[in-house]
MMTF fields as JSON, N, C-alpha, C and O atoms, coordinates in Angstrom:
{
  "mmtfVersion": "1.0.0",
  "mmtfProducer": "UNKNOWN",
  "numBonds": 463,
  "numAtoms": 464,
  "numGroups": 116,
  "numChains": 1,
  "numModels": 1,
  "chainsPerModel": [1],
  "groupsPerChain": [116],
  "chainIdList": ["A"],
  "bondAtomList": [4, 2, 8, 6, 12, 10, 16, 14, 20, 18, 24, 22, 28, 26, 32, 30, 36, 34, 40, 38, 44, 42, 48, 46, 52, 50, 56, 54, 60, 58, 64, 62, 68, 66, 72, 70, 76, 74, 80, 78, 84, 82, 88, 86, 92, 90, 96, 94, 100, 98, 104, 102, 108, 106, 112, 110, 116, 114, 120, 118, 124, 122, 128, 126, 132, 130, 136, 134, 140, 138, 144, 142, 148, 146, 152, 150, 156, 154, 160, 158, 164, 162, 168, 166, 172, 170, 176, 174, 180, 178, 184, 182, 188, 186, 192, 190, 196, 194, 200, 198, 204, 202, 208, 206, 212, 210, 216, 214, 220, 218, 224, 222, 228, 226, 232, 230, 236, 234, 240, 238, 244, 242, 248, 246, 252, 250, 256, 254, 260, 258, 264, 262, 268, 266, 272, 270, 276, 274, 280, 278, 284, 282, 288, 286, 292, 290, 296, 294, 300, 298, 304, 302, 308, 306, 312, 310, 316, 314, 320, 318, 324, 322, 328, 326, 332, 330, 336, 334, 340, 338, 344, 342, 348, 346, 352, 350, 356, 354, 360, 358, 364, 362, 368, 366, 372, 370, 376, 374, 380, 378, 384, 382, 388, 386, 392, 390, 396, 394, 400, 398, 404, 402, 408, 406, 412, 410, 416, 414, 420, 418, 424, 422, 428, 426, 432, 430, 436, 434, 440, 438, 444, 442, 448, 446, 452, 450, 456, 454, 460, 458],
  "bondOrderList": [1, 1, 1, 1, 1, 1, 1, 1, 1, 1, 1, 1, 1, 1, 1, 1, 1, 1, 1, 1, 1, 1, 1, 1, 1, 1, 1, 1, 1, 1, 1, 1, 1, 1, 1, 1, 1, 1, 1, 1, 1, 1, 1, 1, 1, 1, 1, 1, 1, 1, 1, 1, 1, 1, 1, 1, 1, 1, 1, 1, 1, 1, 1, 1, 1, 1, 1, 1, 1, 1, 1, 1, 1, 1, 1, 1, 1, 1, 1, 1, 1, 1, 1, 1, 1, 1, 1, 1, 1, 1, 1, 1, 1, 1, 1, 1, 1, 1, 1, 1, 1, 1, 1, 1, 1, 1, 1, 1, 1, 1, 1, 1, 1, 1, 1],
  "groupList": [{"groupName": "UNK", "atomNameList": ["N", "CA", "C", "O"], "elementList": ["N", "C", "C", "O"], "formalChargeList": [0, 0, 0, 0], "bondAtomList": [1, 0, 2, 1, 3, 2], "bondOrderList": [1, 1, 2], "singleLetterCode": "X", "chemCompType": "L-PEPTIDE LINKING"}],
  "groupTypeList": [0, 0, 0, 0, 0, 0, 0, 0, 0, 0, 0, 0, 0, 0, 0, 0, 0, 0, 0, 0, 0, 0, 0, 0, 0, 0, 0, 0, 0, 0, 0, 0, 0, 0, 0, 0, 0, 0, 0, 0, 0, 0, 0, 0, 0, 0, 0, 0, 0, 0, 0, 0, 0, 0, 0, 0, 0, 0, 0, 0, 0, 0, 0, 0, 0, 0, 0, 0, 0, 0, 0, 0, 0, 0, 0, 0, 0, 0, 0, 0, 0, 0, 0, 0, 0, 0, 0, 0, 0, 0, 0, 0, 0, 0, 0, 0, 0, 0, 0, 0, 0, 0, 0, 0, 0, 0, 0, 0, 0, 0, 0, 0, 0, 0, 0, 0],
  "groupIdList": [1, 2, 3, 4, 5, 6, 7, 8, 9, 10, 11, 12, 13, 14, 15, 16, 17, 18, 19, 20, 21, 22, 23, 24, 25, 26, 27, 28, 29, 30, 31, 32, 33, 34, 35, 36, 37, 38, 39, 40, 41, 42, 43, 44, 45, 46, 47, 48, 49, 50, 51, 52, 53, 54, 55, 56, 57, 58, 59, 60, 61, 62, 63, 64, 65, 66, 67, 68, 69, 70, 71, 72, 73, 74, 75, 76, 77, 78, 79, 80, 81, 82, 83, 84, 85, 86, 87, 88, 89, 90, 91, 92, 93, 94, 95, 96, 97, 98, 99, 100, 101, 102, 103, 104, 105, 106, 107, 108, 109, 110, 111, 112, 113, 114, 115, 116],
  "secStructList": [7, 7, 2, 2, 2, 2, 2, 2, 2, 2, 2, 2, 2, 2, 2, 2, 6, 7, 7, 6, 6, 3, 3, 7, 7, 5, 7, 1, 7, 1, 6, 6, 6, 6, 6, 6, 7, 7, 1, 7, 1, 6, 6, 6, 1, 1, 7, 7, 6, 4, 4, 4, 6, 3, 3, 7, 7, 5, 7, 7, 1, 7, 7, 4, 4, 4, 7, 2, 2, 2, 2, 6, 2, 2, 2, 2, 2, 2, 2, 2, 6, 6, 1, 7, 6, 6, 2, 2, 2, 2, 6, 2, 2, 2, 2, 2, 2, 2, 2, 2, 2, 6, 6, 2, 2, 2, 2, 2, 2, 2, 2, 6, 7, 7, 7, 7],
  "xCoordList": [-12.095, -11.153, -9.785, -9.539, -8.86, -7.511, -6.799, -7.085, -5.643, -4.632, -4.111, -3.969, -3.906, -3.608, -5.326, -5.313, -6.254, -7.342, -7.591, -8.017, -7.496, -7.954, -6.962, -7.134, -5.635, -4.779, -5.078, -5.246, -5.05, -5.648, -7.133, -7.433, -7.836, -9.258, -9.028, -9.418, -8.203, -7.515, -7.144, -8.057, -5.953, -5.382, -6.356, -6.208, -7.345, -8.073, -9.383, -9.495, -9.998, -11.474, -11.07, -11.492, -10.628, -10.32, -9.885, -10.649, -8.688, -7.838, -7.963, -7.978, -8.171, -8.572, -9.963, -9.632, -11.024, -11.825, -11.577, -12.516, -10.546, -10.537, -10.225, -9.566, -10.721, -10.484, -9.545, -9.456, -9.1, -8.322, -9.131, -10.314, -8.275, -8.718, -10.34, -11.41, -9.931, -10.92, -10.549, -9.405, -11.445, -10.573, -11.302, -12.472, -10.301, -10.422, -10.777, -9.843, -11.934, -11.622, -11.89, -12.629, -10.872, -10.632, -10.774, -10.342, -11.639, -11.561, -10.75, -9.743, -10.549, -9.745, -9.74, -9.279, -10.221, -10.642, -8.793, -7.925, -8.448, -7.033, -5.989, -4.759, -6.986, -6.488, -6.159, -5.137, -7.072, -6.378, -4.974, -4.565, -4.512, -3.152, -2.386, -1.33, -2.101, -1.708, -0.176, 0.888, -0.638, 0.243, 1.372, 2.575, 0.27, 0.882, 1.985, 2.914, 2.497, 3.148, 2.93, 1.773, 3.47, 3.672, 3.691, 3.594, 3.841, 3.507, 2.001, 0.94, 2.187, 0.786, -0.054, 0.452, -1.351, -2.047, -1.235, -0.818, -1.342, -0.953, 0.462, 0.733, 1.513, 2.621, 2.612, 3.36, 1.201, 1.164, 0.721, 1.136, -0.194, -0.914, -0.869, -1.708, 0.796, 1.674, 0.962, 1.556, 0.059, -0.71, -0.569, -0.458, -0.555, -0.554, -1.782, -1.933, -2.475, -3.758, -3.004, -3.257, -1.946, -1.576, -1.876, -2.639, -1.078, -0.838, -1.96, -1.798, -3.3, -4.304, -5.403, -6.594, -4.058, -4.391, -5.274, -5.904, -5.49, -6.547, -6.117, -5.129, -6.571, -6.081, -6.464, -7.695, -6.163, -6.48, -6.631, -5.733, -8.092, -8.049, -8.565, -9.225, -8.241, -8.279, -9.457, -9.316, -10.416, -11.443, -10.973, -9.787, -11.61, -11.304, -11.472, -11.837, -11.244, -11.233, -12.613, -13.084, -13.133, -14.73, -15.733, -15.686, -16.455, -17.202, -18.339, -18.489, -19.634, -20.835, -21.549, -22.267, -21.462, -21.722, -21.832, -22.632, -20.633, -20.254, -20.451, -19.987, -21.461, -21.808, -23.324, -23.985, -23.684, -25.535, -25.984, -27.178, -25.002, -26.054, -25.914, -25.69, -25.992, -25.884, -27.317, -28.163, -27.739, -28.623, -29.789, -30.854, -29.828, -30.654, -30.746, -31.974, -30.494, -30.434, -31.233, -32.028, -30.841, -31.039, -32.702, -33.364, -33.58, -34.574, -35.21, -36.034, -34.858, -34.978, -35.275, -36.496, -34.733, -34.904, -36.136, -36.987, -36.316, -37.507, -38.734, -39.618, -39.059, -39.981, -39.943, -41.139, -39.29, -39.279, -40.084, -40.908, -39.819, -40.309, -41.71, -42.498, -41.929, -43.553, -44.378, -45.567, -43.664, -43.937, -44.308, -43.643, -45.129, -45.18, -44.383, -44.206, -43.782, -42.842, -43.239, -42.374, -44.385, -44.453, -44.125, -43.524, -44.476, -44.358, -43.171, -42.997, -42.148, -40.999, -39.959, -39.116, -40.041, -39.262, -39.631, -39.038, -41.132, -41.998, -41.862, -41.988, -41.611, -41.722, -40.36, -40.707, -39.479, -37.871, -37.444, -36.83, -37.923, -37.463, -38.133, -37.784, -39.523, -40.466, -39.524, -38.885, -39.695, -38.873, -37.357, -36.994, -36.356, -35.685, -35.905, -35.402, -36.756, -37.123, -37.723, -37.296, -38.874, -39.247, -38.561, -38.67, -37.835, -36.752, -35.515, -35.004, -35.239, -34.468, -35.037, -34.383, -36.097, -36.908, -36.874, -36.391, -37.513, -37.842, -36.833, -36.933, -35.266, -34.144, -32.392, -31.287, -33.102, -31.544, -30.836, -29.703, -31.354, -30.847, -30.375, -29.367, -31.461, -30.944, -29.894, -29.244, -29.564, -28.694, -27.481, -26.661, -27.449, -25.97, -25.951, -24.879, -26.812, -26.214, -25.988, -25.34, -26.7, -25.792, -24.655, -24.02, -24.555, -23.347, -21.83, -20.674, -22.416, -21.575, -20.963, -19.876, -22.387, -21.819, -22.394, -22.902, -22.377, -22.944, -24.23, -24.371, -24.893, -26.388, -26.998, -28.224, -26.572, -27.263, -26.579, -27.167],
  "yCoordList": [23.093, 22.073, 22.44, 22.716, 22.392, 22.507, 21.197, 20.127, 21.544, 20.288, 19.032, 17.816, 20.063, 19.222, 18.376, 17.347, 18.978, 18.382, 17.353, 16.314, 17.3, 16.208, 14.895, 13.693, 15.976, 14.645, 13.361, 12.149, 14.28, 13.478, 12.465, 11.544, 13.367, 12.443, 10.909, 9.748, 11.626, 10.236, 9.378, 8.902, 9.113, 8.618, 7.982, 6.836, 8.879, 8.475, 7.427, 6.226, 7.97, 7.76, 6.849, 5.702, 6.96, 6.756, 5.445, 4.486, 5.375, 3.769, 2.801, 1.689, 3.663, 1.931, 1.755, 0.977, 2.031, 1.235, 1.113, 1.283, 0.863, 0.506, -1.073, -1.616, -1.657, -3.072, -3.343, -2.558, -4.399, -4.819, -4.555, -4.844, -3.978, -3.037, -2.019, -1.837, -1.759, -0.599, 1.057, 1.51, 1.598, 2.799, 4.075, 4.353, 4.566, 6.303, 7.192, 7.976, 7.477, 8.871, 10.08, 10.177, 11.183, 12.427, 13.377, 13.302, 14.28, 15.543, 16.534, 16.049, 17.535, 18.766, 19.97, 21.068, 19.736, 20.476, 20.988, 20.126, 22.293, 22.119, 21.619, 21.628, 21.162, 20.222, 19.059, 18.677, 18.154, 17.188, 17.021, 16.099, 18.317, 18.44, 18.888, 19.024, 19.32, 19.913, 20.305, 19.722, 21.857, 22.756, 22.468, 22.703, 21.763, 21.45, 20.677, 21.461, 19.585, 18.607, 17.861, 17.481, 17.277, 16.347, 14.573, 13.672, 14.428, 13.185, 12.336, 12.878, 10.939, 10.315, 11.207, 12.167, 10.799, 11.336, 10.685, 11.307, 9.761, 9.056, 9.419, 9.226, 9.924, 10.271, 12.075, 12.744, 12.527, 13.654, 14.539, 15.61, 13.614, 13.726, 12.841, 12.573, 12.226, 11.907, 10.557, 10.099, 10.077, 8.952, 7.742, 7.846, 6.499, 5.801, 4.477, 3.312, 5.232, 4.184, 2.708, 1.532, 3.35, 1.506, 0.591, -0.37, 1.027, 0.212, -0.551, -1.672, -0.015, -1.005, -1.449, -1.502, -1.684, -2.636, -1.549, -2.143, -0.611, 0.277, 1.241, 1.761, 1.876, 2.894, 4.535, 4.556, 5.352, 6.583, 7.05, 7.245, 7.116, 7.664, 9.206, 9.675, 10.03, 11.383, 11.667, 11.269, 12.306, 12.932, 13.553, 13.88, 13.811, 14.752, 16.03, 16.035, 17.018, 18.689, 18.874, 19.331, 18.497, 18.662, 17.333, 16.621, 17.155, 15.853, 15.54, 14.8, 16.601, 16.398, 14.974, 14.908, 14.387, 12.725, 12.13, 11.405, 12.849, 12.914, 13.865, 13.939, 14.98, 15.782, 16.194, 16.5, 16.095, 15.862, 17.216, 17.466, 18.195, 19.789, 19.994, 21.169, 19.197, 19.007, 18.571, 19.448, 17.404, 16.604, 17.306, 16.696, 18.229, 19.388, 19.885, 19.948, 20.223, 21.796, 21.224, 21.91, 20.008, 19.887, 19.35, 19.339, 18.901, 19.036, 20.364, 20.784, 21.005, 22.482, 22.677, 22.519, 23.195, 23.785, 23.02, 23.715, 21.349, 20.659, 21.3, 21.434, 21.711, 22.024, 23.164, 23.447, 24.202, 25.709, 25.807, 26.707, 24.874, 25.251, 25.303, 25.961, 24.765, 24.41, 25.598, 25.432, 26.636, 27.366, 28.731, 28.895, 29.862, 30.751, 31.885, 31.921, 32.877, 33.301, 34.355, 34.625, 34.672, 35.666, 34.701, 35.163, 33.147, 32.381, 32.047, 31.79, 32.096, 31.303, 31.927, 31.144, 33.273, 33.718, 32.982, 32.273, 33.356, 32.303, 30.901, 30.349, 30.462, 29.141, 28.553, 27.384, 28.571, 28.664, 27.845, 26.779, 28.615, 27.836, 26.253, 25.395, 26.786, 25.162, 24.152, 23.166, 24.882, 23.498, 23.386, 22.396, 23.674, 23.1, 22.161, 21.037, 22.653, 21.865, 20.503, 19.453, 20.647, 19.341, 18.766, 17.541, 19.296, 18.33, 17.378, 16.354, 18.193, 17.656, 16.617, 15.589, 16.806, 16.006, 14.58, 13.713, 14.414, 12.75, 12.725, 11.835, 13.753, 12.999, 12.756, 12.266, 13.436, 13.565, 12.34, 12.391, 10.904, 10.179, 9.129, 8.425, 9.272, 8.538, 9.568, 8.955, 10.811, 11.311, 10.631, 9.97, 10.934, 10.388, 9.035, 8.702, 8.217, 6.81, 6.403, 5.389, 7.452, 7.639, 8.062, 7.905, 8.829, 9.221, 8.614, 9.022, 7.519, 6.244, 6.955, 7.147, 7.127, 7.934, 6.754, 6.154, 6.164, 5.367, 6.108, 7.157, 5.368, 5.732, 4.472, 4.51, 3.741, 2.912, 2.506, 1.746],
  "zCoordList": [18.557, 18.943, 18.37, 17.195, 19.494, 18.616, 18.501, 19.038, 17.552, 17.524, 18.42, 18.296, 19.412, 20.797, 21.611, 22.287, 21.354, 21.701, 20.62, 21.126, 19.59, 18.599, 18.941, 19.144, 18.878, 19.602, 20.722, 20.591, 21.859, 22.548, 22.911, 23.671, 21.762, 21.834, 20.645, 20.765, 19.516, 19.168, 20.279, 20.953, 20.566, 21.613, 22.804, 23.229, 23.262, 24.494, 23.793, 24.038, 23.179, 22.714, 21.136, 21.281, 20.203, 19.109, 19.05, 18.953, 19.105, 19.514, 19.776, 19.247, 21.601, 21.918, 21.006, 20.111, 20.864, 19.711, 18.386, 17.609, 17.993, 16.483, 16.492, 17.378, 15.519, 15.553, 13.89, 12.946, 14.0, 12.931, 11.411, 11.23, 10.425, 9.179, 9.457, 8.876, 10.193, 10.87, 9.868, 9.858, 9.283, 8.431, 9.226, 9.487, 9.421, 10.129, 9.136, 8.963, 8.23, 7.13, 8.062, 9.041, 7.321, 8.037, 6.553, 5.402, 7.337, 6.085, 6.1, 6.617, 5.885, 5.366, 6.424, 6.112, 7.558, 8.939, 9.266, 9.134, 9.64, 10.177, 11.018, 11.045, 11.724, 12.444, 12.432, 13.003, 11.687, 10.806, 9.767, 9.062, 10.049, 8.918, 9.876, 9.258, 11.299, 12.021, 11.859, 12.068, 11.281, 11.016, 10.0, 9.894, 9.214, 7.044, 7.43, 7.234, 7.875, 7.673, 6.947, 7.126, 6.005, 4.997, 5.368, 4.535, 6.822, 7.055, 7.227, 7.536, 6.959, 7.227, 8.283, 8.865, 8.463, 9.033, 11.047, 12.024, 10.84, 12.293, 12.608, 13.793, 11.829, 12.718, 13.077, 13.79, 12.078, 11.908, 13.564, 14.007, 14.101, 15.169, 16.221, 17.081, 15.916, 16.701, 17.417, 18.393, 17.101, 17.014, 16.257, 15.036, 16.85, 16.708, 15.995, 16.363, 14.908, 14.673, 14.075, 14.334, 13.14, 12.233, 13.227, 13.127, 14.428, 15.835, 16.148, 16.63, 15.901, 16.401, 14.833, 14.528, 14.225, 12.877, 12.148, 11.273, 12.145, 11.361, 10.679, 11.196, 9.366, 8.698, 8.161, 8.169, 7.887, 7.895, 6.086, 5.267, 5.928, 4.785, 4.671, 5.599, 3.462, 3.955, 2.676, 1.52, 3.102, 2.117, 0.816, 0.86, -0.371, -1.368, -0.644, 0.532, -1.243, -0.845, -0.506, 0.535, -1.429, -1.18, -1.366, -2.369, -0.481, -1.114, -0.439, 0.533, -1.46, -1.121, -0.817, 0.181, -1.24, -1.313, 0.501, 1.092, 0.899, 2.467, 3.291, 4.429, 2.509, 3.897, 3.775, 2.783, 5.197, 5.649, 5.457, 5.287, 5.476, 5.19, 3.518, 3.224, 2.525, 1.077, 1.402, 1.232, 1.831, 1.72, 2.67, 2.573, 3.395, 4.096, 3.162, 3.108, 2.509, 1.936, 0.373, -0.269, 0.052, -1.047, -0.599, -1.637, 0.639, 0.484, 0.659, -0.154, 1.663, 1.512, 0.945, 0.941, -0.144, -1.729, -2.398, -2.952, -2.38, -2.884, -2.252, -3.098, -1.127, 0.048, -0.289, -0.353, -0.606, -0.771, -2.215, -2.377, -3.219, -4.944, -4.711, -5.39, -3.971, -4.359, -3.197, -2.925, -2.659, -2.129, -2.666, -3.689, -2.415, -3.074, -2.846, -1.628, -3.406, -3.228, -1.544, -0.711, -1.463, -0.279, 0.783, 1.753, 0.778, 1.949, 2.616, 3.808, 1.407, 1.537, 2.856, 3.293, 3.435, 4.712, 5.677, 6.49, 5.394, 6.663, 6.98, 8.073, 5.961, 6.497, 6.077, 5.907, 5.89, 5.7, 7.379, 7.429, 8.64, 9.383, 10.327, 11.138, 9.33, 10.069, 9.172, 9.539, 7.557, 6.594, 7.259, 6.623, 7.997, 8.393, 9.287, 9.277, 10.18, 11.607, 11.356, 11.836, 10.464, 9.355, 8.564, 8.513, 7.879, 7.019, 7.618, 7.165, 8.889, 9.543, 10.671, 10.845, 11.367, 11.878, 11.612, 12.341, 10.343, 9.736, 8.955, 8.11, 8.846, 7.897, 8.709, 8.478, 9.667, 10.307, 10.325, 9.848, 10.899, 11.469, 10.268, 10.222, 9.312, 7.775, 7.065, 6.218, 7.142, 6.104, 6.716, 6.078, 8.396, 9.125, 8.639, 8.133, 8.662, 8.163, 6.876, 6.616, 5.675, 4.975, 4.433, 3.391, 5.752, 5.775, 6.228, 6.107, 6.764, 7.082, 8.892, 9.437, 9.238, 11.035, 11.206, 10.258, 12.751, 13.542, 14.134, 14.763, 13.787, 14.235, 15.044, 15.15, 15.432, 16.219, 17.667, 18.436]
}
């Protein structure tokens, strides 16, 4: 996605659904900074969110807490210990397929995505 595409999916898709104190968080992706300007996020991408009462908060640099392949990975690794070491190539890609299976849809909602 480039700059000009994020733009407009703001604008099209974004907007009109935001409702009054509605908060936009945005992470550290480049496009979200489009091309290191120093302004808010909404005049940055030439968008208008204040406008529909809602606000833009911007992630720390890094912030596991908020991302679902932390929380993969970190069962991964639980599912891998108890494995023996010849097994672990082998079965490396069922434990994704399983871990992700019965966790996908709870990591996103802890992740504060819409899941319903």
């Amino acid at each position: 996605m480039k700059g000009k595409d994020f733009r407009e999916f703001v604008e099209s898709e974004l907007i009109p659904k935001l409702k009054l104190k509605d908060v936009t968080i945005v992470d550290n992706l480049n496009i979200h900074k489009m091309e290191g300007i120093e302004e808010p996020f909404a005049e940055r991408c030439g968008c208008n969110i204040a406008s529909a009462g809602a606000r833009v908060e911007s992630l720390p640099p890094y912030s596991p807490d908020f991302n679902k392949i932390e929380m993969l990975w970190s069962t991964i690794k639980s599912m891998v210990r108890l494995l023996p070491t010849q097994a672990i190539e082998a079965t490396v890609g069922s434990t994704c397929f399983e871990a992700g299976r019965t966790n996908f849809k709870n990591w996103f909602t802890k992740c504060s995505y819409c899941t319903s």
